[in-house]
C-alpha positions in Angstrom: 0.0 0.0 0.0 1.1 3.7 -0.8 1.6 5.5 2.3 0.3 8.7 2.8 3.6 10.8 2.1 3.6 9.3 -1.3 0.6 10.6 -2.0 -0.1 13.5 -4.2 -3.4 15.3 -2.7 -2.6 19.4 -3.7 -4.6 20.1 -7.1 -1.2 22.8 -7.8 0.5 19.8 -7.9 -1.2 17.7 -10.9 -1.4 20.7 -12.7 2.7 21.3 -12.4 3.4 17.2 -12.8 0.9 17.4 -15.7 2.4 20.3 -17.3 5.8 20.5 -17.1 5.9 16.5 -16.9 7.2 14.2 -19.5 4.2 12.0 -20.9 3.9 8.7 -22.1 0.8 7.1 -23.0 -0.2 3.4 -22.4 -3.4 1.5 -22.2 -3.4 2.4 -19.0 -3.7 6.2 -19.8 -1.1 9.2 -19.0 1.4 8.7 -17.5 3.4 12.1 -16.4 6.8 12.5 -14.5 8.0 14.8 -13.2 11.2 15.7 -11.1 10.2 16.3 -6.9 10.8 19.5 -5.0 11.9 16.7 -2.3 13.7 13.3 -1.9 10.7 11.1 -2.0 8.5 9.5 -4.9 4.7 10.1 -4.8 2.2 9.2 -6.9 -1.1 10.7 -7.8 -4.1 9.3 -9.8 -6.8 10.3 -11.7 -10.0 8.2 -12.8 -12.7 10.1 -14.8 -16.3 8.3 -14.4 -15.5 7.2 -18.2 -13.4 4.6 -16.2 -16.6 3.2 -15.0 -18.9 3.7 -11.4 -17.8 4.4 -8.1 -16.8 1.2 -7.7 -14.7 0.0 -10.7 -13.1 3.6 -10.0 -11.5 2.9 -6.2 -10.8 -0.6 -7.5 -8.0 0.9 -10.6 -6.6 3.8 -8.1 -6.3 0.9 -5.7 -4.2 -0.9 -7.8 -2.5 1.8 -9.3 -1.2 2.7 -6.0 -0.3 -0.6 -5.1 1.7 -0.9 -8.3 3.3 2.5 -7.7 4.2 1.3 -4.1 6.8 -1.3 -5.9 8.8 1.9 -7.1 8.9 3.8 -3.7 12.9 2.9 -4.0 13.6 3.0 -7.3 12.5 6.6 -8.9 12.7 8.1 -5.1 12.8 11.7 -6.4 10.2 11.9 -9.1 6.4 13.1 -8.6 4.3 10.7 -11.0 0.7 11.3 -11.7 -1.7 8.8 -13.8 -4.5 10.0 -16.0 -6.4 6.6 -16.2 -8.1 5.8 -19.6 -11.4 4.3 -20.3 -9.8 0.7 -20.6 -7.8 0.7 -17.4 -10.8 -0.9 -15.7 -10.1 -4.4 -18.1 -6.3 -4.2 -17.1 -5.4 -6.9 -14.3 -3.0 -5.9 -11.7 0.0 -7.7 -13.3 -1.2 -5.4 -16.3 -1.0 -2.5 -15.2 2.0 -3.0 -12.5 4.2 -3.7 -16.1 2.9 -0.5 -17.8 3.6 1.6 -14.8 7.0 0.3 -14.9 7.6 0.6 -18.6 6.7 3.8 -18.5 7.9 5.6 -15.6 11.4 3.4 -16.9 10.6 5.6 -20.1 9.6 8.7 -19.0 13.1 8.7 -16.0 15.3 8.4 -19.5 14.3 11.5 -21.5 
């Protein structure tokens, strides 16, 4: 689980990850990154109701952040926030733990 310090909450900061960030888009949906005032990685998620109700929503931002938590160590550093798609309620956890890794591997080279 995603502790609560690696958790992006401020709406000033998904606007600055999701401007300034570099992008790469998936099946998931956007993934923006974006380098961290502070030492830490967090993670931030979005889910539109095009993902699906209430309840298909919590159930893809739980496992987003339970796939982000697997990179606490490794991109310590970087702000990341994920613009899921419409199909990002289909994706199974292994799913979508490999495109977050693909991608923020992506996005931490350019």
């Amino acid at each position: 689980m995603l502790s609560s310090q690696h958790r992006i909450n401020r709406g000033d900061d998904f606007r600055r990850i999701l401007r300034s960030g570099v992008k790469t888009k998936s099946a998931l949906g956007t993934v923006a990154l974006a380098p961290s005032s502070s030492d830490t990685f967090r993670c931030g998620v979005i889910t539109s109701k095009a993902v699906g109700n209430a309840v298909v929503r919590n159930r893809v931002r739980r496992r987003v952040r339970a796939a982000c938590a697997a990179h606490v160590e490794r991109f310590s550093g970087w702000d990341v926030v994920i613009r899921c798609g419409e199909d990002s309620s289909r994706l199974s956890f292994h799913d979508i733990s490999s495109i977050i890794e693909r991608a923020l591997a992506h996005a931490a080279r350019s």
